[in-house]
ROLO-826299 format. One record per residue (C-alpha): x, y, z; residue in three letters; residue number from 1. Coordinates in pm, whole numbers. Example, Ala and Ser with C-alpha at 12.3 -4.5 7.8 and 13.67 -1.06 7.14 Angstrom:
// residues 2
REC:1230:-450:780:ALA:1
REC:1367:-106:714:SER:2
This chain:
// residues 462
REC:1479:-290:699:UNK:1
REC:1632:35:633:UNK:2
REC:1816:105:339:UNK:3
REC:2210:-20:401:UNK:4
REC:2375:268:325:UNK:5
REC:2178:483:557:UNK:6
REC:2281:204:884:UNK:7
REC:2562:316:1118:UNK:8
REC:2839:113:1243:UNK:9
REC:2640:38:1549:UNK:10
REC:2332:-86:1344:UNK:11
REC:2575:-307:1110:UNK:12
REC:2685:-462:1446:UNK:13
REC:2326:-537:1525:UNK:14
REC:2256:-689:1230:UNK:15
REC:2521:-917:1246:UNK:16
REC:2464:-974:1643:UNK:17
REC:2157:-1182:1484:UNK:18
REC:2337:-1427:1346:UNK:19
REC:2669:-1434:1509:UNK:20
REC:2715:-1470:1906:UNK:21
REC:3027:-1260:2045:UNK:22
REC:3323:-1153:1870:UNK:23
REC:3201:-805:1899:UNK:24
REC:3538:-670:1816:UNK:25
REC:3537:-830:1479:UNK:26
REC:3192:-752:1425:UNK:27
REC:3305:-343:1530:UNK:28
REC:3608:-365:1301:UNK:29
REC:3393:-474:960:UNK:30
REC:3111:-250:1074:UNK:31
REC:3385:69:1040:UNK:32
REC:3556:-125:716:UNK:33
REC:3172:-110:552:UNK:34
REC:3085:237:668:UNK:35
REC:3392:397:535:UNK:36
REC:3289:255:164:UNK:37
REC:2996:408:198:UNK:38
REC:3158:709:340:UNK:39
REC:3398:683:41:UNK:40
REC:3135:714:-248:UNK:41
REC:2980:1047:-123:UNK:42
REC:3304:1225:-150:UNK:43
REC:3412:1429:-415:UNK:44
REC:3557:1203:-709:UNK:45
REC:3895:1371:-636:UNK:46
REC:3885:1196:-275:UNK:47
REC:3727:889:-401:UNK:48
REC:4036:760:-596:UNK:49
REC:4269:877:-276:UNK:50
REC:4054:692:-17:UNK:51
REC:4211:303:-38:UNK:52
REC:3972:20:192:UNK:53
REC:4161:-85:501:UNK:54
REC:4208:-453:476:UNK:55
REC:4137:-682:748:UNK:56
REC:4352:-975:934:UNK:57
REC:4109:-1166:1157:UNK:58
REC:4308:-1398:1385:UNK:59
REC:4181:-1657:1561:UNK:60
REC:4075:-2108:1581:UNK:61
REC:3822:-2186:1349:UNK:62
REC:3482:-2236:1391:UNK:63
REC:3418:-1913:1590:UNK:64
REC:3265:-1709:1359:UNK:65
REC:3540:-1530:1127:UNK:66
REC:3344:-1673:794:UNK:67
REC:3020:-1607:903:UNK:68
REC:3096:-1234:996:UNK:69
REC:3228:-1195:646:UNK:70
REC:2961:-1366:482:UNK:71
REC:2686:-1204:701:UNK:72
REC:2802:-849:587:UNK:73
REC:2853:-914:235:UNK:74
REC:2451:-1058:248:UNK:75
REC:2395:-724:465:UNK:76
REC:2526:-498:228:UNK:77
REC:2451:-679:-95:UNK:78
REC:2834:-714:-175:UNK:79
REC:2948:-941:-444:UNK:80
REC:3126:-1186:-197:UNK:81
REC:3340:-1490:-279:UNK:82
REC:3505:-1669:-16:UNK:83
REC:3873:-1873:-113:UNK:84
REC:4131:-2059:66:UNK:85
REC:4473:-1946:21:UNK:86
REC:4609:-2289:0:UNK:87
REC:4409:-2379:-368:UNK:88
REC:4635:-2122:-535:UNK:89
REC:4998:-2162:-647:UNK:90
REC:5290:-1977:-783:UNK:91
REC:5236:-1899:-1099:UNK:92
REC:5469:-2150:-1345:UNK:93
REC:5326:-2452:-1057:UNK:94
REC:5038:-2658:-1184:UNK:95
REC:4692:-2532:-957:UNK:96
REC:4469:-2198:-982:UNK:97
REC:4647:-1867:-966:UNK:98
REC:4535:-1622:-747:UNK:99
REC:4389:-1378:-1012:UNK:100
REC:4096:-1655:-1083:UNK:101
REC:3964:-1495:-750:UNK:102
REC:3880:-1173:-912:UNK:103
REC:3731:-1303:-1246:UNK:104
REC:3519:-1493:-971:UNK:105
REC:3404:-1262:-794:UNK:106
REC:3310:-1067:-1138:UNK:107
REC:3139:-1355:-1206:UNK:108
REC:2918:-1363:-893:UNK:109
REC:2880:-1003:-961:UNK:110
REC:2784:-1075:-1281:UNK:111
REC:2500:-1328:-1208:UNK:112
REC:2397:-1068:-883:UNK:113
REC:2353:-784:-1102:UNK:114
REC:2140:-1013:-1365:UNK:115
REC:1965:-1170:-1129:UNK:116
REC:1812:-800:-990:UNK:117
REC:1745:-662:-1368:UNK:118
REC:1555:-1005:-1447:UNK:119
REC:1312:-955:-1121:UNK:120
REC:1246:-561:-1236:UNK:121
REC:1136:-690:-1598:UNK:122
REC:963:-975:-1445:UNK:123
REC:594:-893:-1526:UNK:124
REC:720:-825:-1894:UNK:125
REC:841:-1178:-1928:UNK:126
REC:575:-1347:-1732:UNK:127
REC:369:-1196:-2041:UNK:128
REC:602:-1299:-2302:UNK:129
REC:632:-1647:-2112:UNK:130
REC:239:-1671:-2069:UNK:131
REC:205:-1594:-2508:UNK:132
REC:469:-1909:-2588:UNK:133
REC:269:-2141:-2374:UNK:134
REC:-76:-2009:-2551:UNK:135
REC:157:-2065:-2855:UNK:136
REC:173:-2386:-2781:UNK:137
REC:-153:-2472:-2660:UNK:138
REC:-343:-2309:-2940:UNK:139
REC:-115:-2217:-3257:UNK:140
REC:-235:-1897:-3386:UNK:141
REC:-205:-2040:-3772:UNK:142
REC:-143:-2348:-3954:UNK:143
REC:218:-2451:-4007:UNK:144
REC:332:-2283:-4358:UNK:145
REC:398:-2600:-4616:UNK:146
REC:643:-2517:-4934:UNK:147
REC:523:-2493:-5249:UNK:148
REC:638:-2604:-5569:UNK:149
REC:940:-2421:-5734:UNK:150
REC:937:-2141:-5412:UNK:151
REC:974:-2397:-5181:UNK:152
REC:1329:-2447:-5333:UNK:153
REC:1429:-2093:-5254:UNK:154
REC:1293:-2153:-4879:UNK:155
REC:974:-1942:-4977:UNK:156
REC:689:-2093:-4839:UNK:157
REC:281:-2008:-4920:UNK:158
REC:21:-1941:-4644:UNK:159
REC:-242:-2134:-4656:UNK:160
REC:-543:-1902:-4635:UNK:161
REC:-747:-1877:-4303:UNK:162
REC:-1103:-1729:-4325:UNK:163
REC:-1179:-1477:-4093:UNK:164
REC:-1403:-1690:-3902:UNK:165
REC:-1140:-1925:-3860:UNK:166
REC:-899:-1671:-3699:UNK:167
REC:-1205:-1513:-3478:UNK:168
REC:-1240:-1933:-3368:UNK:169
REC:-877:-1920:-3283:UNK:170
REC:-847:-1599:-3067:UNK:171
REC:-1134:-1721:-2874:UNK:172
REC:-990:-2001:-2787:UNK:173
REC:-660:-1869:-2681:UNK:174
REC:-854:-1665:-2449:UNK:175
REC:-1046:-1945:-2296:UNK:176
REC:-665:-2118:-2246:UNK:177
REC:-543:-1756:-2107:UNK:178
REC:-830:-1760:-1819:UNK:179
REC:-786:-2122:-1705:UNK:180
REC:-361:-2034:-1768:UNK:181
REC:-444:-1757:-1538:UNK:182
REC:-654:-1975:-1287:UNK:183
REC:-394:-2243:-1275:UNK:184
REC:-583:-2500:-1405:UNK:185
REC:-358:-2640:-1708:UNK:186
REC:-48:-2615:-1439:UNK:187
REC:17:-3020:-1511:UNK:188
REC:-97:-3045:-1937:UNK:189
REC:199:-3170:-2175:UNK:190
REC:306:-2886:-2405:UNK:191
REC:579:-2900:-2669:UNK:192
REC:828:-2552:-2628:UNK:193
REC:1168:-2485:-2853:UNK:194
REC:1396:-2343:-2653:UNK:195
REC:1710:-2201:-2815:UNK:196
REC:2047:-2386:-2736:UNK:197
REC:2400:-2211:-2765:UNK:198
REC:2654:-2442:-2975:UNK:199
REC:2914:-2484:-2759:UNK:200
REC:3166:-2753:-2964:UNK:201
REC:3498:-2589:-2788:UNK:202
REC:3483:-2660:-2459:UNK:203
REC:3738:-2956:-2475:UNK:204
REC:3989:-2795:-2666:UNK:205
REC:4368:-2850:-2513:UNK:206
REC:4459:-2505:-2312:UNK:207
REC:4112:-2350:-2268:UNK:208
REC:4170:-2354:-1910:UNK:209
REC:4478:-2151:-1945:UNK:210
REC:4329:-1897:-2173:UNK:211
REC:4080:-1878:-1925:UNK:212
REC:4284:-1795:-1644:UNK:213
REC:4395:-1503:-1850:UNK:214
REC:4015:-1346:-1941:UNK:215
REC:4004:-1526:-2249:UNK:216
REC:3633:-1692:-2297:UNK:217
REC:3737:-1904:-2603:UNK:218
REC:3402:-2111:-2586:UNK:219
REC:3220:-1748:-2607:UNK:220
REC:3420:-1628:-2859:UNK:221
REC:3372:-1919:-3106:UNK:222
REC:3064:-2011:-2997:UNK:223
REC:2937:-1677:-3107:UNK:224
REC:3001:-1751:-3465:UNK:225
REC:2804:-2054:-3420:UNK:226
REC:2412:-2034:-3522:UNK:227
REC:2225:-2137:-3220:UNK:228
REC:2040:-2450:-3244:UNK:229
REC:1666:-2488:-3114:UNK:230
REC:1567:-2798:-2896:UNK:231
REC:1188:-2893:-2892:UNK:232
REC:1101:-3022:-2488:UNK:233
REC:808:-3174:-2426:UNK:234
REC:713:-3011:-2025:UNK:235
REC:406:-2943:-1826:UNK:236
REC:295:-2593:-1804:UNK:237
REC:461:-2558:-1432:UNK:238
REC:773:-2690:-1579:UNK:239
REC:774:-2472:-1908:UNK:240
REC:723:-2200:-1715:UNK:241
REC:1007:-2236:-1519:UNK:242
REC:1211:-2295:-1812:UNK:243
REC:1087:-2023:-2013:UNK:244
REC:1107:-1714:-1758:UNK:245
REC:1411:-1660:-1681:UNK:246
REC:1502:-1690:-2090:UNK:247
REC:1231:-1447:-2171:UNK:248
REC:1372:-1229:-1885:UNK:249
REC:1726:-1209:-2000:UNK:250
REC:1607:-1102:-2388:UNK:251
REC:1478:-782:-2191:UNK:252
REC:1839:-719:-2073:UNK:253
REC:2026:-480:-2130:UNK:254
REC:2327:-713:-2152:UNK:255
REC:2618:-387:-2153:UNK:256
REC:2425:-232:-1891:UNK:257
REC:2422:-557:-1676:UNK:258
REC:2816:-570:-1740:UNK:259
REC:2893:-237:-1695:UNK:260
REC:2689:-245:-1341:UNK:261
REC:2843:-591:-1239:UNK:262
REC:3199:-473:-1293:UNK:263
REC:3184:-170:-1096:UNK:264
REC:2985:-351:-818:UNK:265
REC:3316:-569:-814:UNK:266
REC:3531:-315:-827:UNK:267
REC:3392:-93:-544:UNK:268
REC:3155:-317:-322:UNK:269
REC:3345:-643:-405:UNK:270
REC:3440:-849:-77:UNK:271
REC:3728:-1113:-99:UNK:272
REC:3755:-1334:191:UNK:273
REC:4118:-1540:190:UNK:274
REC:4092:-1840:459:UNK:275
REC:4368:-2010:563:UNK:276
REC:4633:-1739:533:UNK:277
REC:4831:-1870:834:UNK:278
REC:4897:-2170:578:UNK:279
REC:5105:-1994:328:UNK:280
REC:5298:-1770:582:UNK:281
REC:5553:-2098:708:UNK:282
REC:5875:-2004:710:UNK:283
REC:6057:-2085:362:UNK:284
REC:6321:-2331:387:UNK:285
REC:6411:-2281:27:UNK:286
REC:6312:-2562:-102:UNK:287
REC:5969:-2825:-139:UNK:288
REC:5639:-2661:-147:UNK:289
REC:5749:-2331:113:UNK:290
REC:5851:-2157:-209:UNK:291
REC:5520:-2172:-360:UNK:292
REC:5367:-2055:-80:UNK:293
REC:5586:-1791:-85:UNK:294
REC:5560:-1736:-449:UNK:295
REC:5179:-1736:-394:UNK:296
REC:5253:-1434:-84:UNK:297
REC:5397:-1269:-374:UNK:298
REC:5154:-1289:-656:UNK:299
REC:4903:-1195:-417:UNK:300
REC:5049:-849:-295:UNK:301
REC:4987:-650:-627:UNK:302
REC:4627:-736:-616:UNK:303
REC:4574:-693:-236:UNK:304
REC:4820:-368:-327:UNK:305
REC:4582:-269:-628:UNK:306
REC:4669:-389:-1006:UNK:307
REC:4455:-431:-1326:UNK:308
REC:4296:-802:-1392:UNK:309
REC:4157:-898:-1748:UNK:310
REC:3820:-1061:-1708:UNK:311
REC:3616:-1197:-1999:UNK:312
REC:3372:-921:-1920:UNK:313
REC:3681:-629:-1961:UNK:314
REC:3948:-499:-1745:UNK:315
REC:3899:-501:-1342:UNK:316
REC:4085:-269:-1106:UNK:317
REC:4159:-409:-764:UNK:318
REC:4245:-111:-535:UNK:319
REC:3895:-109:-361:UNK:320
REC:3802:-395:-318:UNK:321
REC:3797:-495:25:UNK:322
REC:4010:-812:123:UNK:323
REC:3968:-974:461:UNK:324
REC:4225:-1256:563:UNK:325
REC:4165:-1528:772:UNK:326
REC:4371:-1755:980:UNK:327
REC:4415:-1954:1351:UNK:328
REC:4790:-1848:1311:UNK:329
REC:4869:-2131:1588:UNK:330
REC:5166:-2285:1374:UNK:331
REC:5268:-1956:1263:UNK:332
REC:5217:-1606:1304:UNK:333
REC:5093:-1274:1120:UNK:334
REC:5478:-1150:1130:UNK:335
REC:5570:-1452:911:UNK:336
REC:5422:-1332:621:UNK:337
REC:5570:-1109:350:UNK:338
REC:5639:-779:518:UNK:339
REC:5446:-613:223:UNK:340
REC:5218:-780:251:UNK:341
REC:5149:-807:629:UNK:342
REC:5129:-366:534:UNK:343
REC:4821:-447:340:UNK:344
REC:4621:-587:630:UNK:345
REC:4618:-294:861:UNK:346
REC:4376:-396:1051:UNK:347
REC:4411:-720:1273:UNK:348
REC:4129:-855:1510:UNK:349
REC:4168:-1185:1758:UNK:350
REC:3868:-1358:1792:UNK:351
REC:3857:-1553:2119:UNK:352
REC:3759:-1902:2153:UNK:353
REC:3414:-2017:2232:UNK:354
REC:3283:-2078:2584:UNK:355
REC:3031:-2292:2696:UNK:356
REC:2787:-2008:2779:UNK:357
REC:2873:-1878:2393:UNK:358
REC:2789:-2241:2272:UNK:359
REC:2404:-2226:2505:UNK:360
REC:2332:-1883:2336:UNK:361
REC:2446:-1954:2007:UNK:362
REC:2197:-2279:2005:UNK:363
REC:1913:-2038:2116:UNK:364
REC:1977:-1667:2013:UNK:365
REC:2057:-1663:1706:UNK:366
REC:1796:-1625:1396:UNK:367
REC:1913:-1918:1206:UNK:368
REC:2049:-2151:1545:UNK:369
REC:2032:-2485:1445:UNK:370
REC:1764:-2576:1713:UNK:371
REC:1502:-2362:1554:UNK:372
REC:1606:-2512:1223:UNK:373
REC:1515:-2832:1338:UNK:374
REC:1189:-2700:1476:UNK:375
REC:1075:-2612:1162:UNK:376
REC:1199:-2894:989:UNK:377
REC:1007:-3142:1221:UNK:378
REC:666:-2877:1180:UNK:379
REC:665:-3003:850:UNK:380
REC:571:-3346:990:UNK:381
REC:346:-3163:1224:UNK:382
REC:615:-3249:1476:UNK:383
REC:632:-2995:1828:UNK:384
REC:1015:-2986:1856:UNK:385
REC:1048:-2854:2230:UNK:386
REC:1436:-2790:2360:UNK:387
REC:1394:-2708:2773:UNK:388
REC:1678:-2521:2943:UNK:389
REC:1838:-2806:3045:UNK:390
REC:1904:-3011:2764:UNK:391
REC:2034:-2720:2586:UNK:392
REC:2305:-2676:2820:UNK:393
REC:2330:-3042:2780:UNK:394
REC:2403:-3020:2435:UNK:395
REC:2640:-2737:2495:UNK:396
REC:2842:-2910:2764:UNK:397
REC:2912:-3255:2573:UNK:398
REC:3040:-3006:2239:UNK:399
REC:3267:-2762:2449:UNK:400
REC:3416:-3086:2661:UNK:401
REC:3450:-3304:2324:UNK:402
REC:3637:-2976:2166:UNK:403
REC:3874:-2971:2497:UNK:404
REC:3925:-3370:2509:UNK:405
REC:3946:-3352:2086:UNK:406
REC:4025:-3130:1841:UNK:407
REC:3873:-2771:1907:UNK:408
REC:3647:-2689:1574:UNK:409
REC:3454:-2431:1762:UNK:410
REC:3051:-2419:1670:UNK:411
REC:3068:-2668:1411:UNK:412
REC:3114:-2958:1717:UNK:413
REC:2757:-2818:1771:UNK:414
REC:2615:-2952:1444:UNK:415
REC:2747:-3247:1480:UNK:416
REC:2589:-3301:1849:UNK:417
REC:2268:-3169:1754:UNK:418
REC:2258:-3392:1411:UNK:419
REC:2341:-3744:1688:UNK:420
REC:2095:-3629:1931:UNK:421
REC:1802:-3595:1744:UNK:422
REC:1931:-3877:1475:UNK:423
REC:1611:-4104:1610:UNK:424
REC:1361:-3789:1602:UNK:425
REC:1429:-3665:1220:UNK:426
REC:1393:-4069:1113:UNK:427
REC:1117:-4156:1232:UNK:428
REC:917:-3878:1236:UNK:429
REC:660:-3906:949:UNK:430
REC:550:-4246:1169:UNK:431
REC:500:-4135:1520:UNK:432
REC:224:-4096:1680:UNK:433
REC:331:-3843:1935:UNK:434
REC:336:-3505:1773:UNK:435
REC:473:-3302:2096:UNK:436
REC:880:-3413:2177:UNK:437
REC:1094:-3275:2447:UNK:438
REC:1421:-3261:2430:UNK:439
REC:1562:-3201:2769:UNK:440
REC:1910:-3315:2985:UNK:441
REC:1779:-3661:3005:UNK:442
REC:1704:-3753:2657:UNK:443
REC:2048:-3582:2533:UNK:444
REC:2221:-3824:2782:UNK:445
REC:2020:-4141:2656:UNK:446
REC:2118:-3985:2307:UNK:447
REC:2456:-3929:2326:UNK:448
REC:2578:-3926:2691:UNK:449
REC:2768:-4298:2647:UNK:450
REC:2900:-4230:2296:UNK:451
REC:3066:-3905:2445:UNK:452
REC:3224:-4071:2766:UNK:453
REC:3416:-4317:2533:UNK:454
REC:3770:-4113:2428:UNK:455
REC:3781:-4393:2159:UNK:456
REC:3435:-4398:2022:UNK:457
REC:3331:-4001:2020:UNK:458
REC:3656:-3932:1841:UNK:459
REC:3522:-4132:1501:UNK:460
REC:3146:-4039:1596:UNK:461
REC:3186:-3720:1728:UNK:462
């Protein structure tokens, strides 16, 4: 795929058209949000700091796509991305998490991205490193060391002596264990590793969690004067190497390079998405939990607005990160939020409901529809999963009449069809005999067709 920052707004809104049916103004509006960013770091350094991301206020029921567009594009453009809902936070001074955990989360995530991409370029190094510790423990290159006599005291210890044709016996057959390492054969022999353990004795001490909440790692800081400890497993080969990789991997880091990267990845590619704005923007009656809410409107303006947050990993400026709200606004509306901060999402997109002709293409179309999950699901039991025309629509017309008759959830009533219909299929499938099933109008209606004519019996099932 070409490089991100080399796509256009109209090749973002392809990429996303993969995975998400419709909503193509909401797909346009994040497509221009991303560009700009990348428009943004070419400039001069003088225009950099003036250019400020325009936030975005998607509107609109749920289940019809505003999560996935948000999600899709952060996994598009290889954006730290952390997803919240605005109604875990409270005022600060009210017991609950206060909105500035979001951005020592999302440094987190960044954190763990950023790590994640140095450990696969050093890869080959530590598969090396990993491959000598199992050889290590498969064939010790020397006898263990014993004290001796008045040195042993002092924790001086004597070699014993190893003839030469000892050692020559000993690197020949490390290299006999390398080739059948190498050819996978020892993939399931016992071997006994130490792996080194951080001493972590502080994690239950009385106001960590506040510290915390103000970048204070107080299990880092005084674990760090600790001496780590060392913790013998016994593991296959498979297993060790698993184990082993990504420690070896991480002792190649650059650990203040890693940082350094992570933070400004979260400072200038970082994407917060807020869900479930419309429930903090009721109307304050001045009393009872519609001051929090306010007070939480509040505390979040400076960082939508652009402030400094401490992080465990150093100071993190908000002011370009880009923030996209998210809300049905059906028992309220944009306008009853903070004026300020109803300033800071300048851009507002409706997303319209779901039809049924959006529900038949989004079983089919897209790359990850649920149908072709299920194909290759069932493949695994050597199972032909065949969905005709017909019983797709099927499908479709039972979810968009149990949203009308029911609550309206949008795609996810989808899932939930699908997951009835072919309840039958994904149980007993490693015991039929028939490896070729079609799914069409008629078997959906044997499925499901009774259980969604009863008002009483879809609403608990369906």
């Amino acid at each position: 795929m070409t490089n991100f920052d080399e796509l256009t707004p109209k090749q973002i809104v392809a990429e996303l058209d993969k995975y998400i049916v419709g909503q193509h103004q909401a797909k346009r509006a994040v497509a221009i949000a991303i560009r700009n960013r990348i428009r943004r770091q070419k400039l001069p350094e003088k225009w950099q700091k003036e250019v400020l991301p325009k936030n975005i206020l998607m509107i609109g029921p749920t289940g019809v796509g505003k999560t996935e567009i948000a999600r899709r594009l952060a996994q598009l453009s290889g954006s730290p991305f952390l997803k919240v809902e605005a109604t875990r936070f409270t005022e600060i001074g009210y017991v609950g998490k206060n909105v500035e955990s979001m951005i020592r989360d999302l440094v987190e995530i960044s954190v763990n991205m950023v790590k994640k991409e140095m450990m696969e370029q050093v890869r080959e190094k530590a598969e090396a490193m990993v491959e000598e510790r199992i050889l290590d423990a498969l064939v010790p290159e020397s006898r263990k060391p014993q004290p001796l006599g008045l040195m042993g005291l002092f924790g001086m210890q004597q070699q014993p002596q190893q003839s030469v044709e000892e050692r020559r016996l000993i690197r020949q057959k490390r290299e006999e264990m390398r080739q059948k390492l190498r050819s996978g054969e020892l993939e399931n022999e016992m071997i006994e590793i130490e792996i080194e353990k951080e001493a972590t004795p502080f994690m239950g001490i009385v106001g960590s969690g506040e510290l915390e909440d103000l970048g204070i790692d107080l299990s880092n800081m005084l674990g760090s004067l600790l001496p780590k400890t060392k913790q013998k497993k016994r593991l296959t080969v498979a297993e060790a190497r698993k184990v082993l990789l990504p420690i070896e991997a991480e002792k190649l880091l650059d650990l203040d390079k890693v940082v350094q990267e992570a933070l400004d990845r979260a400072q200038n590619r970082g994407i917060i998405f807020i869900d479930e704005l419309d429930k903090i923007a009721v109307k304050s009656s001045g009393s009872g939990p519609d001051v929090s809410r306010q007070g939480v409107q509040r505390d979040l303006l400076p960082i939508v607005e652009g402030t400094t947050i401490m992080t465990k990993y150093g100071p993190v400026r908000t002011d370009y990160i880009l923030f996209i709200g998210s809300g049905a606004f059906h028992m309220s509306r944009p306008s009853d939020l903070m004026p300020e901060l109803q300033g800071r999402f300048p851009i507002r997109v409706e997303l319209s409901p779901l039809s049924q002709k959006d529900f038949v293409r989004i079983l089919t179309e897209p790359e990850n529809a649920i149908t072709k999950q299920y194909q290759a699901l069932l493949a695994v039991e050597g199972i032909e999963l065949i969905f005709t025309q017909d019983g797709v629509e099927e499908i479709a017309r039972i979810a968009y009449d149990l949203n009308q008759r029911l609550e309206n959830i949008g795609a996810r009533r989808l899932y939930t069809v699908v997951e009835k219909v072919l309840e039958d299929i994904a149980f007993e499938a490693p015991d039929v005999s028939e490896k070729s099933i079609v799914v069409d109008a008629k078997y959906v209606k044997e499925k499901i067709g009774a259980i969604a004519a009863d008002e009483d019996l879809s609403s608990y099932i369906l």
